[in-house]
C-alpha positions as CSV (number, residue, x, y, z in Angstrom):
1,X,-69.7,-256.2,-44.9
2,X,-70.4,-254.7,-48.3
3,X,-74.9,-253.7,-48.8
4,X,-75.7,-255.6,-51.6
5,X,-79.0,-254.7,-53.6
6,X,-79.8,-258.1,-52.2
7,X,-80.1,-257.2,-48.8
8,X,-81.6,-253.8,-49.5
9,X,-84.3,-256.3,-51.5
10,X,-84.4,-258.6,-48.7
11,X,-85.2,-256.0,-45.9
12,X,-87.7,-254.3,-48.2
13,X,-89.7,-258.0,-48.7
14,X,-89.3,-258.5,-44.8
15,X,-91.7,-254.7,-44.3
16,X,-93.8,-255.1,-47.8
17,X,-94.0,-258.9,-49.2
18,X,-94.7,-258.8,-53.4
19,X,-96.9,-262.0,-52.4
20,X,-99.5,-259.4,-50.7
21,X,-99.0,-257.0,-54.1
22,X,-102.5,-256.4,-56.3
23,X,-102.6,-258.5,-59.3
24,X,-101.6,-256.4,-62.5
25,X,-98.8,-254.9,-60.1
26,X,-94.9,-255.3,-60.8
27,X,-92.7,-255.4,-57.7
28,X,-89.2,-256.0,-56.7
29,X,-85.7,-255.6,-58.5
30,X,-87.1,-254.3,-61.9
31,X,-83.6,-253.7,-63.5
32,X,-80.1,-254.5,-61.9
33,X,-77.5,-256.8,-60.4
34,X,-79.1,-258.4,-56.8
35,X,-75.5,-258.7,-56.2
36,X,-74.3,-255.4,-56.9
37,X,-72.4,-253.1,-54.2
38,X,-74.1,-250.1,-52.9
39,X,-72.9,-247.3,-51.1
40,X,-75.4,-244.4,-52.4
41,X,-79.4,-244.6,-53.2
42,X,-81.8,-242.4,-54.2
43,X,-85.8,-242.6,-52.9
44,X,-88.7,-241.6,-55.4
45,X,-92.0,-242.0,-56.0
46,X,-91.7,-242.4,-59.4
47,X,-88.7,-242.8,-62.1
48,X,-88.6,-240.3,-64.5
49,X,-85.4,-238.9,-67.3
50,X,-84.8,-236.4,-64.7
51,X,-84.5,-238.6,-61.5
52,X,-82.4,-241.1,-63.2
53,X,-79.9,-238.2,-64.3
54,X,-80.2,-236.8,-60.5
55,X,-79.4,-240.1,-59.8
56,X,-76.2,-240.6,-62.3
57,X,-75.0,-237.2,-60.8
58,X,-75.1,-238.0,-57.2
59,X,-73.2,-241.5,-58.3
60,X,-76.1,-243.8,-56.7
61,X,-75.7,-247.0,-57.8
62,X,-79.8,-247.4,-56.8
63,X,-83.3,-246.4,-56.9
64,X,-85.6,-247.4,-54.7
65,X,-89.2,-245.9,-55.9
66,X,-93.1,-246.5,-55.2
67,X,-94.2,-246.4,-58.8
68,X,-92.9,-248.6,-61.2
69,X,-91.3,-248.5,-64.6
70,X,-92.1,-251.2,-66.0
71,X,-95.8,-252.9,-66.0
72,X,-96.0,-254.7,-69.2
73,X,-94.4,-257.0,-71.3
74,X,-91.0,-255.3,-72.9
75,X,-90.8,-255.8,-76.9
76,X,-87.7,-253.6,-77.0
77,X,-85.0,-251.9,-75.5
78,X,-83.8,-248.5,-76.7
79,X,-83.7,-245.2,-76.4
80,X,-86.3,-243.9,-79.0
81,X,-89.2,-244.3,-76.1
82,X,-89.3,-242.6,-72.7
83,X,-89.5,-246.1,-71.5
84,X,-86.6,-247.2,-73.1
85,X,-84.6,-244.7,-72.6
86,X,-84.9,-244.4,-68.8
87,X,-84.4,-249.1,-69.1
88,X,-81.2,-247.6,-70.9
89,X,-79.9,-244.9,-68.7
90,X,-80.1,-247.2,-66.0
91,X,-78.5,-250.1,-67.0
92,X,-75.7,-248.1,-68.9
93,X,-74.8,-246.2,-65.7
94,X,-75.1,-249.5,-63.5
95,X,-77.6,-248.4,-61.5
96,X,-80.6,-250.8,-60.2
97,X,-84.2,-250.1,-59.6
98,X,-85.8,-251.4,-56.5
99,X,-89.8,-251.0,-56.5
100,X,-92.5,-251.7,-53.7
101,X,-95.7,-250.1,-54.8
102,X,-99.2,-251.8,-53.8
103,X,-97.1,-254.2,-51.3
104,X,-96.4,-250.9,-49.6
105,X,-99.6,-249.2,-49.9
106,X,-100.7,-252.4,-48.3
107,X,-97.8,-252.8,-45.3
108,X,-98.3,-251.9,-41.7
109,X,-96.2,-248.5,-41.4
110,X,-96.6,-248.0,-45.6
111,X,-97.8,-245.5,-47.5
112,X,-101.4,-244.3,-45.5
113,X,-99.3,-244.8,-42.5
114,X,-96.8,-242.4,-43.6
115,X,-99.7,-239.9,-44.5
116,X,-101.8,-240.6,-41.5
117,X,-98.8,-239.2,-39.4
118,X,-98.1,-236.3,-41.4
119,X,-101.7,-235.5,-40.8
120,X,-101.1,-235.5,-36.8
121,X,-103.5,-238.5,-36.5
122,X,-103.3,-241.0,-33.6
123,X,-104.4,-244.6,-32.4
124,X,-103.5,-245.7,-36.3
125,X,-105.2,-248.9,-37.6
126,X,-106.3,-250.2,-40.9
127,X,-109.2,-249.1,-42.6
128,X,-110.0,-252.4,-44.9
129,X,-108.2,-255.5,-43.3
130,X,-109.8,-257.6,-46.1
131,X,-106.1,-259.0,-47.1
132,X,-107.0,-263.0,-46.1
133,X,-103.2,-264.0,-46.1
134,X,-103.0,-265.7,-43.3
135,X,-102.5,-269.5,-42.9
136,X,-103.3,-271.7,-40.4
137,X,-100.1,-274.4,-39.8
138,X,-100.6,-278.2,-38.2
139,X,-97.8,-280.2,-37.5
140,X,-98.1,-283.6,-35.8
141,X,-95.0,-285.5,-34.2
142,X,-93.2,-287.7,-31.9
143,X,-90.6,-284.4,-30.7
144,X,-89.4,-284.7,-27.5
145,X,-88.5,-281.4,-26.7
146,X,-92.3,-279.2,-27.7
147,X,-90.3,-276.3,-26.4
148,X,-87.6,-276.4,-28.7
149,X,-90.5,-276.6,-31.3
150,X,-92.7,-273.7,-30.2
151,X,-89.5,-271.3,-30.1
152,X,-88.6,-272.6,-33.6
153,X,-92.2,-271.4,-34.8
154,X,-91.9,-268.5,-33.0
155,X,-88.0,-267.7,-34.6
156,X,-90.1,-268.3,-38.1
157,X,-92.9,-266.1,-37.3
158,X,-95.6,-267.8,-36.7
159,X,-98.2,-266.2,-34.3
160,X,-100.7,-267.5,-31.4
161,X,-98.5,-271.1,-31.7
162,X,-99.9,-273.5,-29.3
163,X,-99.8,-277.6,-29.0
164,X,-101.3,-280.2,-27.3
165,X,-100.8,-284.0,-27.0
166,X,-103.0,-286.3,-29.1
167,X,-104.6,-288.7,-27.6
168,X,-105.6,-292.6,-28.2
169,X,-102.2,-292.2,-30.3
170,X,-99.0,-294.4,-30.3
171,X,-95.5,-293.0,-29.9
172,X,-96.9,-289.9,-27.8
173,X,-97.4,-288.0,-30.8
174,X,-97.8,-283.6,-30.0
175,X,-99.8,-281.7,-32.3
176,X,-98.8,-277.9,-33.1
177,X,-101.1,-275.0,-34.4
178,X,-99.8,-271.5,-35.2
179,X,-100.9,-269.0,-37.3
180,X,-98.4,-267.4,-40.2
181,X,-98.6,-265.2,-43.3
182,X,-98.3,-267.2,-46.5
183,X,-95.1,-265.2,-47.8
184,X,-93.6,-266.7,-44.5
185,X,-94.7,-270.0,-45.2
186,X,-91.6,-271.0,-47.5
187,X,-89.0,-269.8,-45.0
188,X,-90.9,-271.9,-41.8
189,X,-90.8,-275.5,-43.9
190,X,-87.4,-275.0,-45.0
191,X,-86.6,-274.0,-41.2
192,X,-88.8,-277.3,-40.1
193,X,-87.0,-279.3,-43.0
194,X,-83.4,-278.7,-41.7
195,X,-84.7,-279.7,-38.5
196,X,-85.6,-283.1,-40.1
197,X,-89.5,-282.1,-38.6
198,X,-91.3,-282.8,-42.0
199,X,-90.3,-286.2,-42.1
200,X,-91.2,-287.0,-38.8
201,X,-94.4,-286.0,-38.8
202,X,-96.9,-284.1,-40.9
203,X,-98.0,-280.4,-41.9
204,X,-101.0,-279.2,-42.4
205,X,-101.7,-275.8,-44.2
206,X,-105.4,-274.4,-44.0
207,X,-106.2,-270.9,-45.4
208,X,-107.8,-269.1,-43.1
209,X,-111.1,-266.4,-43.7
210,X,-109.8,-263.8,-41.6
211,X,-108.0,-261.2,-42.8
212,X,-104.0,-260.7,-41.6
213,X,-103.4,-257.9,-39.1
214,X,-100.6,-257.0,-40.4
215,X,-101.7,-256.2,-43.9
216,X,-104.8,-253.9,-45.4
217,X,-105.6,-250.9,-47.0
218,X,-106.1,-247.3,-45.9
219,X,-105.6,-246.2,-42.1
220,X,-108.3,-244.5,-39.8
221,X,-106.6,-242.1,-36.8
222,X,-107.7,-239.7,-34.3
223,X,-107.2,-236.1,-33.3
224,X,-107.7,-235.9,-29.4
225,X,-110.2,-234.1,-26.9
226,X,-112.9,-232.1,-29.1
227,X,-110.7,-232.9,-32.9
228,X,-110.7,-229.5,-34.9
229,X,-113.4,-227.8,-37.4
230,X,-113.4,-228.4,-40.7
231,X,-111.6,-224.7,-42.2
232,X,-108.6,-225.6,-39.3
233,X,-108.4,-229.1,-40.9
234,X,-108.5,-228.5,-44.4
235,X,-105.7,-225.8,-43.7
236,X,-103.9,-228.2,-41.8
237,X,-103.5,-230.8,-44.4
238,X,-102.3,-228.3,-47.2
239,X,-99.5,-226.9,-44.9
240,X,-99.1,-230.9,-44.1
241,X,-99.2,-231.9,-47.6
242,X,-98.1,-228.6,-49.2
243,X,-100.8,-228.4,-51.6
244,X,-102.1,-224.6,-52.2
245,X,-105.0,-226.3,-53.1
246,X,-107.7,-229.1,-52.4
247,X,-110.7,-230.1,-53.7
248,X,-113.4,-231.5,-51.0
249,X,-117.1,-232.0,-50.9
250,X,-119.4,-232.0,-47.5
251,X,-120.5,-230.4,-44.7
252,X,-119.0,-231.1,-40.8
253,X,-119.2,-229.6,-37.5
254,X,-116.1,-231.2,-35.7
255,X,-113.5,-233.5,-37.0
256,X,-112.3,-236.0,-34.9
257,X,-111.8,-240.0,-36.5
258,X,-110.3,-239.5,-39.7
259,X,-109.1,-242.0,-42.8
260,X,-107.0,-241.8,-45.2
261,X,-105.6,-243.8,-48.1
262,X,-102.6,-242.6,-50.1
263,X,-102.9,-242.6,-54.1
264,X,-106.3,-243.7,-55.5
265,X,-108.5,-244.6,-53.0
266,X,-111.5,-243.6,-53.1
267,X,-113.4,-247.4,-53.5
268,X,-112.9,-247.4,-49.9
269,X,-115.4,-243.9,-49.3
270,X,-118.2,-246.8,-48.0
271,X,-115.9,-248.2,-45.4
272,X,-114.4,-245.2,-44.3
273,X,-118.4,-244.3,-43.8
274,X,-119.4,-247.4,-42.3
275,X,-116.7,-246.6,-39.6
276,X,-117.9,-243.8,-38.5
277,X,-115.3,-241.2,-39.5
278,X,-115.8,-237.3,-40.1
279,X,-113.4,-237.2,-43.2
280,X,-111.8,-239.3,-45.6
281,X,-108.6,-238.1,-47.4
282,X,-107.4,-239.3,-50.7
283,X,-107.0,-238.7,-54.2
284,X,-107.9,-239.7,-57.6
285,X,-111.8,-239.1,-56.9
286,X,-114.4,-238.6,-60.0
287,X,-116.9,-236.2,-60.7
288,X,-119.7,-238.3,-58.9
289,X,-117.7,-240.1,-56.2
290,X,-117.8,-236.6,-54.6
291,X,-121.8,-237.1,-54.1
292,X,-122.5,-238.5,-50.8
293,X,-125.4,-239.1,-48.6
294,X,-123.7,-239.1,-45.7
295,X,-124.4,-236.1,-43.4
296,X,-121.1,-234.6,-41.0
297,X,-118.8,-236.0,-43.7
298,X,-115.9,-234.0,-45.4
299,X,-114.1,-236.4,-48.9
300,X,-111.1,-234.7,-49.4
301,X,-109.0,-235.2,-52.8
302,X,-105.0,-233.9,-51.9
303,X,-103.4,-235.1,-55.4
304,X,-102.0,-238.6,-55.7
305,X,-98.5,-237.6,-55.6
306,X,-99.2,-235.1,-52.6
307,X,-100.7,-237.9,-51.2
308,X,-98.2,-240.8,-51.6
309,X,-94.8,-238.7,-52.2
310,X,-94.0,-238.8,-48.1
311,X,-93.2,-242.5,-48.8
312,X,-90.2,-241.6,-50.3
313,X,-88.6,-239.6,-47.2
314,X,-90.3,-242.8,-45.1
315,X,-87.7,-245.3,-47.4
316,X,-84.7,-243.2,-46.8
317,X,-85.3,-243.2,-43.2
318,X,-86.2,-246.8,-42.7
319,X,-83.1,-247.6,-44.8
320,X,-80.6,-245.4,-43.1
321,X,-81.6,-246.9,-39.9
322,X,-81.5,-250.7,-41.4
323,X,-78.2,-250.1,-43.0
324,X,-75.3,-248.3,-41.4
325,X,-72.6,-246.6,-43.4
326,X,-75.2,-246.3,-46.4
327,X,-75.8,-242.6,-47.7
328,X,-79.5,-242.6,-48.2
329,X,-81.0,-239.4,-50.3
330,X,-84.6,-238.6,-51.1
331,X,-84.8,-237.0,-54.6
332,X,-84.8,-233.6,-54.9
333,X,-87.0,-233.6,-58.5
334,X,-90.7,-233.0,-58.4
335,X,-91.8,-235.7,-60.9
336,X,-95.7,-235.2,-60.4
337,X,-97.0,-234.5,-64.1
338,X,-99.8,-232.3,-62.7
339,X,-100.1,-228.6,-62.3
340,X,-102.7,-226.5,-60.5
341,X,-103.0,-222.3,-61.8
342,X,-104.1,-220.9,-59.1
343,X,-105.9,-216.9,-60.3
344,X,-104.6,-213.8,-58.4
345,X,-108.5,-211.8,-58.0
346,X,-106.7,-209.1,-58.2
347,X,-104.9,-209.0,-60.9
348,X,-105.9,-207.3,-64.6
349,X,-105.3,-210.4,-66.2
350,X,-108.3,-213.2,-67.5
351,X,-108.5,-216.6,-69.3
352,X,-111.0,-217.3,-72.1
353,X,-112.1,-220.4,-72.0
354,X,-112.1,-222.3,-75.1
């Protein structure tokens, strides 16, 4: 059977739902046919006039990137604006662009994942598992089969699914509880509808306060035994990272619990604190976020695309395995805008400041 930008869409909602995306975010199939053909697709982190013509050349007929192209409203399409242009090159040359950007920072195995195992780290978890998606489901009816119905929630699913018969009741009515995430919610009542369920009894949705564990931000890991010093593990995440250069404030012994959050996050210093870690990796940070009172602490700053740019070689892997037969590339352009001059102290040469 043919991949379809559908399906590549579809398996990309099923590991990163745009219902758990940030507010101001824009996710999904940004420009394109959903029922295109595709035999070829490039990975990125973001889209740029030089990845869309690496793209053209190596006749992908997709773009699956992190960042996305398009945030705002569109007044205009046309070449005369970088925007534009790259809207124009893409649509020209028939080639769609698929984007998961704060639904992935915000998946289980996304983007701190991907750098927490770059890093070597172990035992991964969430850092901030504040996402409250989850949904507490209640259906009541007269089913005579509770089996059939508990593997049914299960096939949909719904987690820690449980029922029990209700009592002082006519027509020996069977109450079910499960837990599910709301993006999954659709899919289970249309699944419970066919089954002619919703009619014969009724659903109850509650939102739950606590958080989903399959959904957060930032990961904390472990190095085992003793962990490493601080000089062996600031050298270890430039070779990691390859990064010549990193900025970092602190002090500490050993380093052993570590978190990390790919791109900018440094808003999550005071719970990386809080759970006891030695160091905190990120990007992004300000002047005086790099002030801490925290004693045995190292806040490292690797560059947001050093820091989120492994997601890209993550998406061609996950989609190479999902999809046989499809030639999966990660792009070979470095789109990251920023440059580092890094002074030779031996050479004759010097820079005035101005």
């Amino acid at each position: 059977m043919a991949v379809r930008i559908r399906h590549i869409s579809t398996f990309l909602n099923q590991w990163a739902p745009p219902s758990i995306k940030l507010d101001y975010d824009n996710v999904g199939l940004l420009v394109g046919d959903p029922d295109a053909e595709v035999n070829s697709v490039l990975t990125c982190l973001d889209i740029t006039d030089e990845i869309v013509a690496e793209a053209i050349n190596k006749n992908c007929e997709l773009i699956v990137a992190h960042h996305p192209l398009i945030f705002n409203k569109i007044g205009s399409i046309n070449p005369t604006d970088e925007q534009g242009r790259i809207i124009y090159k893409l649509i020209k040359n028939d080639i769609g662009l698929l984007v998961a950007h704060t639904n992935l920072d915000a998946a289980l195995d996304g983007v701190s994942f991907v750098l927490a195992n770059i890093l070597g780290l172990d035992d991964l978890r969430f850092l901030d598992k504040s996402y409250n998606v989850s949904h507490k489901i209640r259906l009541v009816t007269a089913h005579d089969d509770p089996e059939a119905i508990m593997k049914l929630l299960n096939y949909y699913s719904a987690e820690e699914a449980h029922y029990f018969h209700v009592e002082n009741r006519e027509h020996n009515l069977i109450c079910f509880e499960a837990i599910i995430d709301k993006h999954l919610l659709p899919t289970l009542k249309g699944g419970l509808a066919k089954e002619g369920l919703l009619k014969a009894g009724t659903f109850q949705v509650t939102e739950l306060e606590s958080p989903s564990q399959n959904y957060g931000m930032g990961v904390i890991g472990e190095y085992p035994e003793e962990g490493v010093g601080q000089n062996e593990f600031l050298h270890l995440v430039s070779k990691a990272l390859n990064v010549r250069a990193v900025r970092y404030s602190g002090e500490v012994g050993r380093i052993k619990k570590v978190a990390v959050c790919g791109g900018a996050g440094v808003s999550l210093k005071q719970k990386a604190i809080a759970a006891g870690v030695q160091a905190f990796v990120t990007a992004d940070i300000k002047y005086h976020d790099y002030f801490t009172e925290k004693d045995d602490f190292l806040l490292v700053d690797v560059g947001h695309y050093e820091s989120e740019f492994p997601i890209a070689e993550a998406l061609k892997n996950e989609l190479s395995d999902a999809f046989e037969g499809l030639q999966v590339t990660v792009t070979e352009t470095v789109s990251n805008p920023m440059k580092i001059y890094v002074s030779d102290p031996e050479s004759n040469l010097s820079i005035q400041a101005e």
